[in-house]
C-alpha positions as CSV (number, residue, x, y, z in Angstrom):
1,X,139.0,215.7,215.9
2,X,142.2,217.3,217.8
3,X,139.8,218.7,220.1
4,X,138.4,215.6,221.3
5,X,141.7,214.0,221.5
6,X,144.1,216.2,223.0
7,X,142.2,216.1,226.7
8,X,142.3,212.5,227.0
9,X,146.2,212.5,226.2
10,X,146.4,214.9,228.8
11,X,145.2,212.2,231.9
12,X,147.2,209.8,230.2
13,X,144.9,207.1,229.1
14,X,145.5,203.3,228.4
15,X,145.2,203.7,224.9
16,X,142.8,205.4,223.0
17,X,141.2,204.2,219.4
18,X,139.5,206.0,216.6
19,X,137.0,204.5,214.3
20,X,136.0,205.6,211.6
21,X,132.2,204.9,211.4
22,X,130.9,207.7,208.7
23,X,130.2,205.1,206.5
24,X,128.8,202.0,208.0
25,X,126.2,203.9,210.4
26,X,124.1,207.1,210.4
27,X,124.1,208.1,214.1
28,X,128.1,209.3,214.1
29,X,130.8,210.0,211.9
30,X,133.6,208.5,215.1
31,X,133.8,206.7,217.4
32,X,136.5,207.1,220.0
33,X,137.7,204.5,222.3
34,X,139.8,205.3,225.9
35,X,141.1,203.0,227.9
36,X,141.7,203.8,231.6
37,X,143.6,201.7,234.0
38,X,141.3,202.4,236.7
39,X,137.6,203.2,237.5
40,X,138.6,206.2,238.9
41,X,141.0,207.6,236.1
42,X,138.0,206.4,233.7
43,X,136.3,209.1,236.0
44,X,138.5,211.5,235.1
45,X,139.2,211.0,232.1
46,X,135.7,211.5,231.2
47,X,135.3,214.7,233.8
48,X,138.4,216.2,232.1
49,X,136.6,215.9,228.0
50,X,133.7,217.1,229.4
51,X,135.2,220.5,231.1
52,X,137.6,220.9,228.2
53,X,134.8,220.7,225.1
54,X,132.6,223.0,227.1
55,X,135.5,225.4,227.4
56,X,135.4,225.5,223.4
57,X,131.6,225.7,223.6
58,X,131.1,222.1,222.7
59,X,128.1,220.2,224.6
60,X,127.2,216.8,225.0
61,X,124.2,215.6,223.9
62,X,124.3,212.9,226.5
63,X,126.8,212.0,228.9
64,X,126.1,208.1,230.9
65,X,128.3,206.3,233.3
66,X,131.0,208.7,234.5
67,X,130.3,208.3,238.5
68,X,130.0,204.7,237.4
69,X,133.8,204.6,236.0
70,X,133.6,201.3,234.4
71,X,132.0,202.6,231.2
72,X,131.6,206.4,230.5
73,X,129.9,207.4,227.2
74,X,130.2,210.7,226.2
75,X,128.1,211.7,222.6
76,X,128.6,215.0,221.0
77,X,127.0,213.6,218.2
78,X,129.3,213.7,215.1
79,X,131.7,211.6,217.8
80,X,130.9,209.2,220.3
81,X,133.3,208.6,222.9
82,X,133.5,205.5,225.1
83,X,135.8,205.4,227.9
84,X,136.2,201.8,229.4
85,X,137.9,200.1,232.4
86,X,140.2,197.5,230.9
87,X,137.9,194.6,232.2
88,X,134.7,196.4,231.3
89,X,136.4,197.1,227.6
90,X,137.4,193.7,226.9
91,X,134.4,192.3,227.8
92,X,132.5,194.7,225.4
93,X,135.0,194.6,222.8
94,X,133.6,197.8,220.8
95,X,136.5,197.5,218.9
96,X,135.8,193.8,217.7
97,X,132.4,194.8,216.6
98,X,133.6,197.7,214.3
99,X,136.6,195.4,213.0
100,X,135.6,196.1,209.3
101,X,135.7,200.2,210.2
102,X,138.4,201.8,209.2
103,X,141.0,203.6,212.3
104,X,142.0,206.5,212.3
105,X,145.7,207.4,212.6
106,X,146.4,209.2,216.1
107,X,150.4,209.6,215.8
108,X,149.5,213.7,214.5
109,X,147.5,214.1,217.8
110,X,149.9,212.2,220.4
111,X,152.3,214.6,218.6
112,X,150.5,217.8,219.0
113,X,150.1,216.8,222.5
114,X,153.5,215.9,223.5
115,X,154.8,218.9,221.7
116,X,152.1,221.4,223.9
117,X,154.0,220.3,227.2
118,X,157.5,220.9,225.6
């Protein structure tokens, strides 16, 4: 998981969100939720997990909407991440629809992060 986190800490999102969906659905074990201020840090943001999992040999399976930068959807298949505009995320409000799904605790990766630029 610290893999897929530690990048998006690094462009400073929003906020960013775990879910837990291993249980509920069969097509992902996570789904991971950015928030970007802007359409064009969504951009980045996006750009930025893409480069840095294909440094560690990691590939998406499908990648939709980063030119876009309202909604960029990134699926490496065990996780699904969804990097929203804070308009475009309300409106969707992924997090409302997976409300019973458990989160996942991201203090340990904030952490890890903050203590790599020390």
């Amino acid at each position: 998981m610290k893999k897929y986190l530690i990048p998006a800490f690094e462009r400073k999102a929003k906020s960013i969100t775990a879910i837990d969906v291993k249980q509920l659905t069969s097509y992902t074990d996570t789904l991971i939720i950015i928030e970007g201020s802007s359409q064009r840090q969504v951009t980045s943001i996006a750009q930025h997990l893409i480069k840095s999992l294909k440094g560690q040999g990691q590939k998406a399976i499908g990648v939709e909407g980063v030119k876009e930068g309202q909604w960029a959807l990134l699926d490496y298949g065990e996780v699904i991440i969804h990097i929203f505009e804070t308009e475009t995320k309300f409106f969707y409000d992924i997090e409302g629809l997976w409300a019973d799904a458990p989160r996942i605790d991201l203090s340990q990766f904030k952490a890890a992060y903050q203590s790599q630029g020390e």
